[in-house]
N, C-alpha and C positions, 0 to 999 in steps of 0.2 A: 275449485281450490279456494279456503279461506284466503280473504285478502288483507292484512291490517290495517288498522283504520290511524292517520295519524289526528291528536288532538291538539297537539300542543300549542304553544302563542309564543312564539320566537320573540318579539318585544319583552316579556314579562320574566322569561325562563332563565331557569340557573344553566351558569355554562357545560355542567356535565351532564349527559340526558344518559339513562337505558337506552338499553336498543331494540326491546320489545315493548310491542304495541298493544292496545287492545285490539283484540279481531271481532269482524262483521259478520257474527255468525247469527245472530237474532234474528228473529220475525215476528209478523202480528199474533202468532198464538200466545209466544213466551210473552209477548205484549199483554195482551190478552190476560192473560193467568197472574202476570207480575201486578196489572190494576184490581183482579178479583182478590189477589192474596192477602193486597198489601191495604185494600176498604173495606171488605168484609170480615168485621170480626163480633167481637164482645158485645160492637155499638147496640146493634140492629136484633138482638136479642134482651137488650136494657135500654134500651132510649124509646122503644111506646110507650113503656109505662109512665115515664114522664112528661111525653106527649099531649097523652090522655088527660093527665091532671091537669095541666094547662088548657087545652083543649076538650072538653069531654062533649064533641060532635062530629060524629064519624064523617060526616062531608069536611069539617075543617079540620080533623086527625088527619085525611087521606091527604087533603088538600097541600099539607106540609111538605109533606113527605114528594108530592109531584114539583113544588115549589122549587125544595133542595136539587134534585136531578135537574131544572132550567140553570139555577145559578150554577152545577159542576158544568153540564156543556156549556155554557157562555164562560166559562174558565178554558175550559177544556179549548173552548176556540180562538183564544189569547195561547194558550201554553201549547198548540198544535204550530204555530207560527215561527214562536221562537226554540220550541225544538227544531222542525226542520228548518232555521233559520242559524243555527248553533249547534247542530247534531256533536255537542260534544258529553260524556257522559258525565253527573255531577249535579243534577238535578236546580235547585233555584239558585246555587251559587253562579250558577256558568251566566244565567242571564242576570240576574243584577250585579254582578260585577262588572259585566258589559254598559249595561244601562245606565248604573250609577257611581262605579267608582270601585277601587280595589279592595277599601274599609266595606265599604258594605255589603261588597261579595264575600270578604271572608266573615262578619259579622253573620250571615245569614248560614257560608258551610258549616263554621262549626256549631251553634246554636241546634243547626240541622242535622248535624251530626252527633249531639247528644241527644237530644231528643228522640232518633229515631235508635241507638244504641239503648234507649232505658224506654223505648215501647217494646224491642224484642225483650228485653229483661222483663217486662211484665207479662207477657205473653208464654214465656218458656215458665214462667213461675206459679201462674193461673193452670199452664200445660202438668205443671207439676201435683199443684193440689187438685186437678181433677180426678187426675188419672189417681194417687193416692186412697180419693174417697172411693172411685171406679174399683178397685180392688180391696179395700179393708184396710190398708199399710197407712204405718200414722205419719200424722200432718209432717211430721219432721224432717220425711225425705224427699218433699215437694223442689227443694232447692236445690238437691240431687240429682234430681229427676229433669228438671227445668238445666242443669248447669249439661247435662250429657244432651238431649235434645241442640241445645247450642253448640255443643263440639262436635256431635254427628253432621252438623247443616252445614258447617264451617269447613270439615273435611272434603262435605259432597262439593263445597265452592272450590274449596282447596286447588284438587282432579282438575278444573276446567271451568271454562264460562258454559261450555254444554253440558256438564256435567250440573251446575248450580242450577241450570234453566232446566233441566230436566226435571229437577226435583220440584222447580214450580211448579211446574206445567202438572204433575205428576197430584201434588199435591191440592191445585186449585180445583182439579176434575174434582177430584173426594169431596173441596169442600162443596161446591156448587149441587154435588150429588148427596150429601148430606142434608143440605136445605132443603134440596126438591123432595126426600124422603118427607121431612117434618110437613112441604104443604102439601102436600098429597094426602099425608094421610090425618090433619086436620081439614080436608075437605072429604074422607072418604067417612074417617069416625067421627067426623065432630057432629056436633048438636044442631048446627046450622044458625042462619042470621035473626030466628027465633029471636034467639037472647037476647036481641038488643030490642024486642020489642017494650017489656016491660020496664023495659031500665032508662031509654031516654029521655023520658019524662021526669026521671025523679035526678038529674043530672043541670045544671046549673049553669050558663054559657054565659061566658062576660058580655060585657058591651061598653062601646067607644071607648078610651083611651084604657081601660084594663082590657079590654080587648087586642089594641095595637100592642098593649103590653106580653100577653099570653103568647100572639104571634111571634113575637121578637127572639122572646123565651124559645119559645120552640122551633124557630129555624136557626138560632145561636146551638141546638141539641143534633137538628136534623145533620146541618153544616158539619160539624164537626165527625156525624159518622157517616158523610158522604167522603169525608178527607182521604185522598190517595187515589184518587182518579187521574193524576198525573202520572204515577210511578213510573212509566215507560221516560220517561224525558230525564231518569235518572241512568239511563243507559244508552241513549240517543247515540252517543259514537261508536255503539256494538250493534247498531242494526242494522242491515243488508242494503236496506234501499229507506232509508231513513224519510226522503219526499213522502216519497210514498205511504212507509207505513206504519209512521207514528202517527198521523192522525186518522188512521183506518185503526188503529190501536187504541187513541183515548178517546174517540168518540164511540167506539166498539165498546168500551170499557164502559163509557158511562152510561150506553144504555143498558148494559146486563146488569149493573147493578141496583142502575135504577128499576130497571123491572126485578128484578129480586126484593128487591126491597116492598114494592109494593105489594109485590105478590105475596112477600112473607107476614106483611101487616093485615093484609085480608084476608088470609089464613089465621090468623090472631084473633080476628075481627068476628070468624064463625063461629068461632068455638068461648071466646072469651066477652061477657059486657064490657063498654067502657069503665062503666064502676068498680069491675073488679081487676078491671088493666089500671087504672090509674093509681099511681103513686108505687106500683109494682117494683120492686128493682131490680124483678127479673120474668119478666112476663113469658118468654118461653118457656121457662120451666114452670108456670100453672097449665100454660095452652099444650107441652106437653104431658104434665100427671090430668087434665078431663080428656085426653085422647089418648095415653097408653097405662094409665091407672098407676098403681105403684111401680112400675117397669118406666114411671115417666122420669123421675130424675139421672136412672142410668141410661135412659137416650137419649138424654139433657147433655149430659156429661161428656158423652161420647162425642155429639154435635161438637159442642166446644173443644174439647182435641182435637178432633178434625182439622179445625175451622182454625184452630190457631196454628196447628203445624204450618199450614201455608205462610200464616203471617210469620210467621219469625224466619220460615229462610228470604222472604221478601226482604224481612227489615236490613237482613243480616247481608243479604246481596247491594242494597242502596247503600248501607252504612259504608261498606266499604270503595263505592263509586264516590261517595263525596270525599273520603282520605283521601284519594287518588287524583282528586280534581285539587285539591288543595293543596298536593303535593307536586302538579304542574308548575302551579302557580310558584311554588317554592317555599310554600310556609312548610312547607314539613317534606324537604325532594324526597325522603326515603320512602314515602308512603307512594309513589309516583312506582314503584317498580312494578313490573308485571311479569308471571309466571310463561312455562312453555304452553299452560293450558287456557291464558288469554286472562288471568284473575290478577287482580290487583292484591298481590300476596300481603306486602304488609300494610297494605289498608287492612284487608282481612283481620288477618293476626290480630293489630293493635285493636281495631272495634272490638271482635271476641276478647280480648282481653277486658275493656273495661264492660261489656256487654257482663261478661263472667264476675265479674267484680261488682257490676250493677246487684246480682240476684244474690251473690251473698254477703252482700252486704246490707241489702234490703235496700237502700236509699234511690232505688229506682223511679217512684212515689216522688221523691223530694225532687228530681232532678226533671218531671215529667211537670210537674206543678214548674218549675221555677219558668223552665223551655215552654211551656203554655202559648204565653204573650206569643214568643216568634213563629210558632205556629202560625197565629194569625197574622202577623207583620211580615210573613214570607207572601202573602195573597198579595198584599197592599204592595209590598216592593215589586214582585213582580209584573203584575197588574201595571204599576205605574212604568218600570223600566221597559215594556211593549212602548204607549205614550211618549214617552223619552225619546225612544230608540228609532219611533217612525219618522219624529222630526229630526234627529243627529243623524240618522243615517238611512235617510229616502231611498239610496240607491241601490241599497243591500239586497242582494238576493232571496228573495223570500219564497220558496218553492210552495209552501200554503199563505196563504193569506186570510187573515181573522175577517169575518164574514159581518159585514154591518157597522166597520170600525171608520169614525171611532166612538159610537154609540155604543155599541154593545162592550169593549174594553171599556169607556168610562163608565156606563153601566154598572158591570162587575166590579169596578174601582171603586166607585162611591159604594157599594154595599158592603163592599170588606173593609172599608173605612169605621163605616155603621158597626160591623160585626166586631170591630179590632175595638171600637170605641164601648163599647157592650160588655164584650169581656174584659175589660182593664175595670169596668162597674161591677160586674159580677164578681170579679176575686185582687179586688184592689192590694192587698198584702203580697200576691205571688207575683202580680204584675212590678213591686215594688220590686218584687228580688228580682225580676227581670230586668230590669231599670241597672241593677245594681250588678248583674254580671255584664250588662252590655258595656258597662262605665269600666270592667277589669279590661276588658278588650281590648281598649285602647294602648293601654301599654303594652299590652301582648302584640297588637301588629304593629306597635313602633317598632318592637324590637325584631320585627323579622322584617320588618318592609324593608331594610337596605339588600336583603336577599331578595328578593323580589324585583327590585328595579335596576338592578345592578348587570 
C-alpha cells in the first residue's frame, strides 16, 4: 500500500494545509534515471571541444574529465547526508533554509526555480530544431514543436508521480542506450588511436601558471556538465526508504555518469585528433560524420532528441518539487497542493506555464545567463549549510553521514568557492544582473514573510 509521506514544518506553515500528501512510491532506479536525465545532456557532446583547446594532451584532456566525477562524489557525499537527513522534496531550498535562514532558502528556491524552468525551455527548443532539420520542416516550427514536447511531459506528470517517473525511467534507458550506440560504433568504425600519433607533437601544452590557468578553465567546463548528480534529493520525500536509497541513488548516479563520460570522450578520442576536437562546438557531430559518413548529422540529431527528451521531463518534474516546497513554506500555499496521483498539480501547471512562455518568447537564454551565478552559489550554500548544520544541530539524526567530514565538505566548500569566484570573472556583466535580481528579492520576501511566520 502507498504510504504518504508528510513534509511539512508546522513552525513555519500557513494555518490552512491540503490534505494530500506526496506519496513514497520512488526508488533507486527512478533515482537512477532522474540523475542520468537531468546531467546528461548537450554538455558532453560540446564541452571536448573546448576542453581540447585548453588542454590539447590527451592524459590531461582525460585527466579533467576523471577530476570532475571526484568533486560530484565528494558533493554527492555532503548532499547524500542532508537528503536523508531532510528527506523532504524541494531540492537546495529545503537544506539552506535549514542551515541558514528563511531568506536564503527562498533566495536559492526560487532562483532554482527559474533557472531550472528556462533549461527545459532550452532543451524542448534545441528538441524542436533538431527534429525540424531531422525531417526537412522549416526552422519555424521548432517552438511548436519544443512547446507540445512540454505539454505532453506535463500531462504524463499530470496522471501521477508513477506516471512522471515512468516516463524518466522510460526515457533515461533510450538516452543511455543512445550513447552506448555512438561508443560502440566509434570503436568498431573508427580509425583508431592512430590519429593522435601524428598530431601530438604539433599541439602546444601550456606551463605553470597558463597552465593552472587552462586547468581552471577546464574543470569551470567539465563542473558545469557534471551538474545534476543531485536530482534525486529533489524528490527525497517521495522515496520509499529514503536512508537508504538516496545515496545508493547519487553515488549510483555519479558513477554512471561518470563512466559515460569518460567512456564517450575516449570514443571521441579514437576516431577524432585533438587538433581537430579543439575549439570544436560540436565534436560529436565530426566523431559522428568519420564514423557514419553523411548518415552522421542524422545520427547526430537523433542522439540529441533522445538525450533531451529525458532532460526536459527531468527538469519539468524538479521544477515543480521546488513550487511545492516553497509553497510549504508559504510563499506561494497554493503551489503546496497535491493531486490524487501524488503530483504537485499547481506547481506543475504554473512552472509549464512560464516554462511555455519561456520558449515563445525566446528569453530563455536571458533568464539562463542572468540564474548562472546561483547555480554556482547553490554549491557554496549548501556545502556550507552541511558545516553550519553539524555544529547547530550535532544531535540530528543523520541516517548517512558524509564520509571524511569535515575535510572532505570543506574540501568541496573551498573549491566551489574557487569555482563561484571564476565564474563571476568569466561573465562579470551577467553576474551583475545576478547581483541585481537577488537585491529584487528582498522586497519580494518582505512581503510574503508575515505569511510565513505567522
Amino acid at each position: 500500500m502507498t504510504q504518504p509521506v508528510e513534509t511539512r514544518e508546522p513552525a513555519s506553515a500557513p494555518a490552512a494545509r491540503p490534505t494530500r500528501s506526496l506519496l513514497a512510491v520512488l526508488g533507486v532506479v527512478f533515482g537512477l534515471s532522474v540523475i542520468v536525465g537531468n546531467t546528461v545532456g548537450s554538455g558532453i557532446l560540446r564541452t571536448p571541444g573546448e576542453i581540447a583547446q585548453h588542454l590539447p594532451s590527451v592524459p590531461l584532456f582525460l585527466s579533467v574529465w576523471v577530476m570532475g566525477a571526484v568533486y560530484a562524489a565528494l558533493g554527492a557525499n555532503t548532499l547524500a547526508e542532508l537528503g536523508t537527513m531532510m528527506p523532504e522534496s524541494g531540492g537546495f531550498t529545503v537544506f539552506v533554509r535549514r542551515g541558514m535562514g528563511p531568506y536564503a532558502g527562498f533566495v536559492i528556491g526560487w532562483s532554482d526555480w527559474l533557472s531550472t524552468c528556462s533549461s527545459a525551455a532550452l532543451a524542448a527548443i534545441v528538441i524542436g530544431e533538431y527534429t525540424a532539420l531531422l525531417f526537412g520542416w522549416e526552422k519555424g516550427v521548432a517552438s511548436t514543436i519544443g512547446s507540445a514536447v512540454i505539454v505532453a511531459f506535463a500531462l504524463l506528470q499530470w496522471i501521477g508521480v508513477r506516471s512522471g517517473s515512468r516516463a524518466q525511467m522510460i526515457t533515461a534507458i533510450a538516452k543511455t542506450g543512445a550513447f552506448v550506440v555512438l561508443i560502440v560504433a566509434c570503436f568498431v568504425w573508427g580509425r583508431g588511436l592512430n590519429v593522435q600519433a601524428s598530431d601530438t607533437a604539433r599541439l602546444p601544452v601550456s606551463h605553470g601558471f597558463a597552465l593552472v590557468t587552462a586547468l581552471v578553465l577546464s574543470m569551470q567546463a567539465v563542473i558545469f556538465t557534471y551538474d545534476g548528480y543531485y536530482a534525486i534529493t529533489y524528490f527525497s520525500g517521495e522515496v520509499r526508504d529514503p536512508a537508504r536509497e538516496i545515496p545508493r541513488s547519487i553515488f549510483g548516479g555519479v558513477i554512471a555518469v561518470g563512466l559515460l563520460y569518460v567512456l564517450v570522450n575516449l570514443a571521441f578520442l579514437y576516431v577524432l585528433p585533438l587538433s581537430k576536437m579543439a575549439g570544436d562546438p560540436l565534436v560529436a557531430g565530426s566523431a559522428a560524420r568519420e564514423v557514419f559518413g553523411t548518415k552522421g548529422d542524422t545520427v547526430l540529431r537523433s542522439i540529441m532528441i533522445i538525450s533531451l527528451l529525458s532532460a526536459v521531463n527531468a527538469f519539468q518534474l524538479m521544477a515543480s518539487r521546488v513550487l511545492y516546497r516553497l509553497g510549504a513554506l508559504g510563499f506561494l500555499p497554493s503551489a503546496e497542493y497535491v493531486n490524487r496521483g501524488g503530483t504537485p498539480s499547481v506547481g506543475l501547471l504554473l512552472s509549464t506555464i512560464v516554462v511555455l512562455a519561456l520558449v515563445i518568447t525566446g528569453t530563455f537564454e536571458f533568464v539562463l545567463a542572468i540564474t548562472a551565478f546561483f547555480f554556482v552559489a547553490n554549491y557554496v550554500l549548501t556545502f556550507g549549510s552541511l558545516l553550519i548544520l553539524r555544529k547547530k544541530e550535532p544531535d540530528t539524526p543523520r541516517p548517512y553521514r558524509a564520509k571524511g567530514h569535515p575535510w572532505t565538505t570543506g574540501g568541496v566548500f573551498v573549491l566551489s568557492v574557487a569555482f563561484l569566484l571564476g565564474a563571476v570573472a568569466a561573465d562579470t556583466r551577467n553576474s551583475v544582473y545576478s547581483l541585481i535580481l537577488l537585491a529584487l528579492s528582498w522586497p519580494l520576501y518582505l512581503l510574503v514573510r508575515p505569511k510565513v511566520e505567522s
